[in-house]
N, C-alpha and C positions, 0 to 999 in steps of 0.2 A: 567451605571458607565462610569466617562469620561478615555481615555486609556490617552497617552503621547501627545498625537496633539490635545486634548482637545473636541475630539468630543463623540458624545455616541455611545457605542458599545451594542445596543440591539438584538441579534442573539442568537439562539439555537440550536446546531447540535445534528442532531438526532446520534443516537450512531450508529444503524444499517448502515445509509449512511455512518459512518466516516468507519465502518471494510467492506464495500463494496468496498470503494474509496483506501484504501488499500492494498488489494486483487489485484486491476485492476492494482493498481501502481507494484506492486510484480509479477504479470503476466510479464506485460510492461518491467522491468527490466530482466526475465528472458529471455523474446524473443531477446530484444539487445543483450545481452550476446550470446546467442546461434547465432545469427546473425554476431556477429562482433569477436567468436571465446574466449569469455575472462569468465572469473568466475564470481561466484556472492558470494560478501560478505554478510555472514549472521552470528546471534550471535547466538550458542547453549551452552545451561547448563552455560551460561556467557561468553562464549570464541567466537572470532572471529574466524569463518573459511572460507574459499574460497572451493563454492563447482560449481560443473560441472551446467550450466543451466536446466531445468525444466519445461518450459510453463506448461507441460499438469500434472502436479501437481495440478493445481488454475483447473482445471475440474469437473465439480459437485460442483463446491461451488458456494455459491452465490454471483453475481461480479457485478447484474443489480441496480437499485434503489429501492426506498423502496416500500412493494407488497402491491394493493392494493385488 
């Protein structure tokens, strides 16, 4: 299917890489936070709140690529 610039967009992401890739991004985010002293905005039950950083939260989950 052609996107806006006319060219073809034939790709398929695996679903497992995309909650990997965001896992590492939500690590990633908490360690700056914890690093540079500031919160992390996140949405619970709908509402935004700022809570204190977490890296070791993302611990045990799975955060590599897809197992072979």
């Amino acid at each position: 299917m052609p996107d806006d610039m006319g060219t073809r967009v034939d790709t398929w992401v695996d679903p497992d890489e995309v909650m990997a890739a965001l896992l590492r991004a939500a690590r990633r985010a908490h360690e700056i936070a914890r690093d540079t002293g500031t919160k992390v905005v996140v949405v619970v039950d709908g509402k935004t709140v700022k809570m204190d950083p977490n890296p070791e939260m993302f611990d045990g989950l799975e955060t590599g690529g897809p197992s072979s």
